[in-house]
mmCIF file of the C-alpha atoms, coordinates in Angstrom:
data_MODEL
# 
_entry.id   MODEL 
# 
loop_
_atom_site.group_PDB 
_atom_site.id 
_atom_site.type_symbol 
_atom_site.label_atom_id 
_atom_site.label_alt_id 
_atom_site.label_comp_id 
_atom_site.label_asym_id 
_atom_site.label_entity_id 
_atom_site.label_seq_id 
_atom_site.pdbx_PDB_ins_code 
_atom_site.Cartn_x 
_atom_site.Cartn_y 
_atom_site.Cartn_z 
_atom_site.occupancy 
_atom_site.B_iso_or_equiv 
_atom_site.pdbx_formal_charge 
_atom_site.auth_seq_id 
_atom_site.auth_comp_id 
_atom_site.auth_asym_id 
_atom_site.auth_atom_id 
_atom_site.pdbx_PDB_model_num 
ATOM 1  C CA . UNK A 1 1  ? 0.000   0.000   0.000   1.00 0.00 ? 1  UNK A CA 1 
ATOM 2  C CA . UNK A 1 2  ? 1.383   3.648   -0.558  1.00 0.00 ? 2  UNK A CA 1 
ATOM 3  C CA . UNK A 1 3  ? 2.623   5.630   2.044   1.00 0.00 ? 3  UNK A CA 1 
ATOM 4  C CA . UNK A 1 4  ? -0.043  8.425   0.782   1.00 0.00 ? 4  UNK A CA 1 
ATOM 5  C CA . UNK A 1 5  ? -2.655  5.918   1.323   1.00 0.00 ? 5  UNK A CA 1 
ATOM 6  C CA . UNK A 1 6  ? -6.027  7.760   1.594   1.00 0.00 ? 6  UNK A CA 1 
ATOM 7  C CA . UNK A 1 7  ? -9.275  5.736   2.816   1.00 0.00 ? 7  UNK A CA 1 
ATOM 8  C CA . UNK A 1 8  ? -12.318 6.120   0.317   1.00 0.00 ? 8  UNK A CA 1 
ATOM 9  C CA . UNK A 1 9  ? -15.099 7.524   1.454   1.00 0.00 ? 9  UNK A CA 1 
ATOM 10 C CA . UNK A 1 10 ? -16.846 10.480  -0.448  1.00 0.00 ? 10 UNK A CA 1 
ATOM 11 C CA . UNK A 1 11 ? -14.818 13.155  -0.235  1.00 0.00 ? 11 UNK A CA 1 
ATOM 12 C CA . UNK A 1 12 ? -11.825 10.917  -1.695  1.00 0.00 ? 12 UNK A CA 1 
ATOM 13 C CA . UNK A 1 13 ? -11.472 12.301  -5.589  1.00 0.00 ? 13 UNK A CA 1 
ATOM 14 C CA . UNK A 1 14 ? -12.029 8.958   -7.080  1.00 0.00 ? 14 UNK A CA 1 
ATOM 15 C CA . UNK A 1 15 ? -15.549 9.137   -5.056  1.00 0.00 ? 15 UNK A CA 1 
ATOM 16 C CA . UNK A 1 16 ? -15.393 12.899  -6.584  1.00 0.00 ? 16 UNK A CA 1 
ATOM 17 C CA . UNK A 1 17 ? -14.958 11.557  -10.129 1.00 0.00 ? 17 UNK A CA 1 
ATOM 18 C CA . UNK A 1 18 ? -17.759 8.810   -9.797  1.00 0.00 ? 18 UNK A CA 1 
ATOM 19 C CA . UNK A 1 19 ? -20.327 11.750  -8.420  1.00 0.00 ? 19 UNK A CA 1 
ATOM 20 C CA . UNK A 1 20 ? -19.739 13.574  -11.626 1.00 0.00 ? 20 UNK A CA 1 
ATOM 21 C CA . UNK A 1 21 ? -20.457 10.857  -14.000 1.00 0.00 ? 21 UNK A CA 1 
ATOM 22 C CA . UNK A 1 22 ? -17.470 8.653   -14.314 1.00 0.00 ? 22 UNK A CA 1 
ATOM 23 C CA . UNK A 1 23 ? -17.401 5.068   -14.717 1.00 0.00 ? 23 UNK A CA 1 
ATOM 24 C CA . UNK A 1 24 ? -15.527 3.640   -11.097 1.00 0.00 ? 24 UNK A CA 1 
ATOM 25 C CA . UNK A 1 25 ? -12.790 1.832   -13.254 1.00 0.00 ? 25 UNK A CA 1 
ATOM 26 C CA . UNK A 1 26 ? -12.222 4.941   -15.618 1.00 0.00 ? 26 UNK A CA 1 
ATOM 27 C CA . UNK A 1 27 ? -12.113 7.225   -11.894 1.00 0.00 ? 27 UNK A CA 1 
ATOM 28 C CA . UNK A 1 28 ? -9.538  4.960   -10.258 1.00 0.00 ? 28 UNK A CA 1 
ATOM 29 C CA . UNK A 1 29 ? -7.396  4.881   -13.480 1.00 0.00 ? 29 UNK A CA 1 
ATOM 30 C CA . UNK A 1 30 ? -7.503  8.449   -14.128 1.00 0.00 ? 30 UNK A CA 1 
ATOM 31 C CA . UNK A 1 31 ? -6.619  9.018   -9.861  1.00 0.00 ? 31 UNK A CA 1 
ATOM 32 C CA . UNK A 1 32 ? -2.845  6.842   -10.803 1.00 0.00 ? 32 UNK A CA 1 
ATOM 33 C CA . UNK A 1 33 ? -2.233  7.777   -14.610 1.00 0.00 ? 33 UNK A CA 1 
ATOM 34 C CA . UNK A 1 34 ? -0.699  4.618   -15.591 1.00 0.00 ? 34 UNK A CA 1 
ATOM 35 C CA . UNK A 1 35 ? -1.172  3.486   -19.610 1.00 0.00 ? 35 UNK A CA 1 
ATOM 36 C CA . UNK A 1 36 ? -3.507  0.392   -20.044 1.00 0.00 ? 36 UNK A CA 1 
ATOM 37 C CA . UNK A 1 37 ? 0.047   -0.519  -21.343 1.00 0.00 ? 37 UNK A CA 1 
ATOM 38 C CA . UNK A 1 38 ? 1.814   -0.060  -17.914 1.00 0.00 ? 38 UNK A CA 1 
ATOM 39 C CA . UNK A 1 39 ? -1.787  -1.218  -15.746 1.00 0.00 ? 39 UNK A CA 1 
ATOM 40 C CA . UNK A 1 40 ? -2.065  -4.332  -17.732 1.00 0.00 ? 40 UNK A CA 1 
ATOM 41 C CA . UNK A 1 41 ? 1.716   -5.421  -17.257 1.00 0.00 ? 41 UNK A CA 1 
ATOM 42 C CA . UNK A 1 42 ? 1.054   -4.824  -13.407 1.00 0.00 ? 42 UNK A CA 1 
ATOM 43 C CA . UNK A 1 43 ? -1.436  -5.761  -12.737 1.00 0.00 ? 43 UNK A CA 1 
ATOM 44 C CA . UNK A 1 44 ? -1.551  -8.977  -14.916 1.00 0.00 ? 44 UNK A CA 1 
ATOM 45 C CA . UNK A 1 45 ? -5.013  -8.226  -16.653 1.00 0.00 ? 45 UNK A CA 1 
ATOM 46 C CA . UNK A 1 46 ? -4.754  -7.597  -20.117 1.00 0.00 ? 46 UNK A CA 1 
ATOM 47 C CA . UNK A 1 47 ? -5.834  -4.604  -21.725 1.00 0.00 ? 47 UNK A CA 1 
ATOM 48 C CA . UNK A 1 48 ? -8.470  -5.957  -23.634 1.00 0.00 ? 48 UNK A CA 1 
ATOM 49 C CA . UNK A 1 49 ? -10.416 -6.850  -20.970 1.00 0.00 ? 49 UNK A CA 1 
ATOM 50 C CA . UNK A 1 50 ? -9.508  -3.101  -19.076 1.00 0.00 ? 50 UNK A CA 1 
ATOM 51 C CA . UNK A 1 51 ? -11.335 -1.672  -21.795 1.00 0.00 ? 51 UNK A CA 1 
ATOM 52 C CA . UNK A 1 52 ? -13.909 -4.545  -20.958 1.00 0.00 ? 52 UNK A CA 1 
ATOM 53 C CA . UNK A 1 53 ? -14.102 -2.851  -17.624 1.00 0.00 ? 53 UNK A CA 1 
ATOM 54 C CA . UNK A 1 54 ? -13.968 0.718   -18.237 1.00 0.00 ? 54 UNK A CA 1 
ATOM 55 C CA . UNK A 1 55 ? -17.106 -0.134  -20.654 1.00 0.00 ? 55 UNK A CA 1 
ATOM 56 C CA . UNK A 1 56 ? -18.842 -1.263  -17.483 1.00 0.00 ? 56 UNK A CA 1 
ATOM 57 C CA . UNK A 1 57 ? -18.220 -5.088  -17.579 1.00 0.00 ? 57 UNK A CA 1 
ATOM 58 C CA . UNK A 1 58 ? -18.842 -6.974  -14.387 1.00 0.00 ? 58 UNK A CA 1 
ATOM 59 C CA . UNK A 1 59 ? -15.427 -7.087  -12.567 1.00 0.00 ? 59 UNK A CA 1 
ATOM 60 C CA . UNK A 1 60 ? -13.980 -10.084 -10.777 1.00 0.00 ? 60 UNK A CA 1 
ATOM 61 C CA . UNK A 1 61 ? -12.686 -10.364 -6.905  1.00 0.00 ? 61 UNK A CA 1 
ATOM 62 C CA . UNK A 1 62 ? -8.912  -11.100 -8.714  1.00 0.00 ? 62 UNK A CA 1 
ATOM 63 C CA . UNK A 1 63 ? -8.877  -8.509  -10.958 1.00 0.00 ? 63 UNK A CA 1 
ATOM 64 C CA . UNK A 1 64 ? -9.712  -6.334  -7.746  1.00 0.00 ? 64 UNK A CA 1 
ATOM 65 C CA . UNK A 1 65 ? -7.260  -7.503  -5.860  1.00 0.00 ? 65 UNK A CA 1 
ATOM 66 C CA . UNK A 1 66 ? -4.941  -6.945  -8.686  1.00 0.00 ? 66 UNK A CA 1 
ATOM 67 C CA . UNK A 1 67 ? -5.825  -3.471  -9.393  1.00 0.00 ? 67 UNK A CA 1 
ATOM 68 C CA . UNK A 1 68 ? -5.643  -2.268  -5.848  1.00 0.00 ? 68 UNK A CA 1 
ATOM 69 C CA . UNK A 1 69 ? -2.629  -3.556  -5.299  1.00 0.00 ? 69 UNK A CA 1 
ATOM 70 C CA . UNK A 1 70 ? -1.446  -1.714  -8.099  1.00 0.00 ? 70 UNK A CA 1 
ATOM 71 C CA . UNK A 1 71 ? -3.168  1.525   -7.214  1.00 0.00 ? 71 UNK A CA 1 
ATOM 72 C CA . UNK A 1 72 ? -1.833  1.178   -3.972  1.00 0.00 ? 72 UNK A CA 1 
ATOM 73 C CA . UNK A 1 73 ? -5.176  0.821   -2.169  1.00 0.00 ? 73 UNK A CA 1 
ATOM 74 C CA . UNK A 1 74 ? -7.642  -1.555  -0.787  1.00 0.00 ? 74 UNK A CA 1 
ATOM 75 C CA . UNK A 1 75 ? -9.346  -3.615  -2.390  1.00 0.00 ? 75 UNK A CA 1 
ATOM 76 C CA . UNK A 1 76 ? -12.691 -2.729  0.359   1.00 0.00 ? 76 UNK A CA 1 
ATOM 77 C CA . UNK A 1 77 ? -11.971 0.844   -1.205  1.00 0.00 ? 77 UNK A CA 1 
ATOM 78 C CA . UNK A 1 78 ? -12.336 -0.604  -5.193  1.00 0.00 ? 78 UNK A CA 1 
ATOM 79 C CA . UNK A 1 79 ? -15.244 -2.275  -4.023  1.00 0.00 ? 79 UNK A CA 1 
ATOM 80 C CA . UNK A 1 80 ? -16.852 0.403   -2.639  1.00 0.00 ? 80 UNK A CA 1 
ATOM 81 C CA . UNK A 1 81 ? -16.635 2.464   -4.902  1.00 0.00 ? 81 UNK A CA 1 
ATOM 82 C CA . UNK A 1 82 ? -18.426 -0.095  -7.617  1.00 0.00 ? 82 UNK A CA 1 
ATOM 83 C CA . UNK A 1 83 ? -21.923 1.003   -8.209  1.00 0.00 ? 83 UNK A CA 1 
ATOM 84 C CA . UNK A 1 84 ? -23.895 -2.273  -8.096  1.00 0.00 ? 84 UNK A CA 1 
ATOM 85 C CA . UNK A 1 85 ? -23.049 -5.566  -6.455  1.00 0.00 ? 85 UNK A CA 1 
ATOM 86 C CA . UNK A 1 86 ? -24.023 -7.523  -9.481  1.00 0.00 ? 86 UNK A CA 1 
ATOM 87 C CA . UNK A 1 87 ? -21.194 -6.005  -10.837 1.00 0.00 ? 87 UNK A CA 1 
ATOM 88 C CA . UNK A 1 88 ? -18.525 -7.993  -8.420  1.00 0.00 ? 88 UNK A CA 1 
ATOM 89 C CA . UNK A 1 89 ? -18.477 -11.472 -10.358 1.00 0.00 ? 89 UNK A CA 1 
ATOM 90 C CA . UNK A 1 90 ? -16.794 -14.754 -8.876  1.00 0.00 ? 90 UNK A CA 1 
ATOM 91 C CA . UNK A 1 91 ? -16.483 -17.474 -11.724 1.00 0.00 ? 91 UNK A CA 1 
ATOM 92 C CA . UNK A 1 92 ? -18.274 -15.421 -14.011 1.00 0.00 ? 92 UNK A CA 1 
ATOM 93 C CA . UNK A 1 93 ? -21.402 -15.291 -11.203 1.00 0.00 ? 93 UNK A CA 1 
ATOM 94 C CA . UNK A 1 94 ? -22.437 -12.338 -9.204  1.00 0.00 ? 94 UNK A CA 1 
ATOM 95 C CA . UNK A 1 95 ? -21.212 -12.591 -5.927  1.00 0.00 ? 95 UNK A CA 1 
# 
């Protein structure tokens, strides 16, 4: 986790970005400016499927994990700031 860590809640800009309109994947990667390039190396998702999400694809509790930990957050924060539950998938299920 990054020594900057800040806790979501609704003043956090990502929850800033979301309240104007953004998509919760395209707020959290426009909050750490990496390249789907750089995200999808990270992270290990590839960057097909991170356009998949920032077109509002159901997300899995992996790629979650994954992304936090490359955003430097928690992965409680990436879930909270997803805007259904039936968007959190386990084996291609909602959760």
């Amino acid at each position: 986790m990054s020594q900057f860590y800040r806790p979501y809640d609704e003043t956090h800009p990502v929850a800033r970005s979301i309240a104007t309109g953004s998509r919760w994947f395209d707020a959290w990667h426009a909050q750490y400016g990496r390249s789907y390039d750089q995200l999808a190396k990270q992270s290990g998702i590839v960057v097909q499927r991170l356009h998949g999400l920032s077109g509002g694809q159901p997300v899995s509790c992996d790629e979650i994990i994954a992304l936090a930990s490359v955003w430097g957050v928690q992965r409680d924060d990436v879930i909270a700031s997803i805007p259904s539950p039936h968007m959190l998938v386990a084996d291609g299920e909602p959760i």
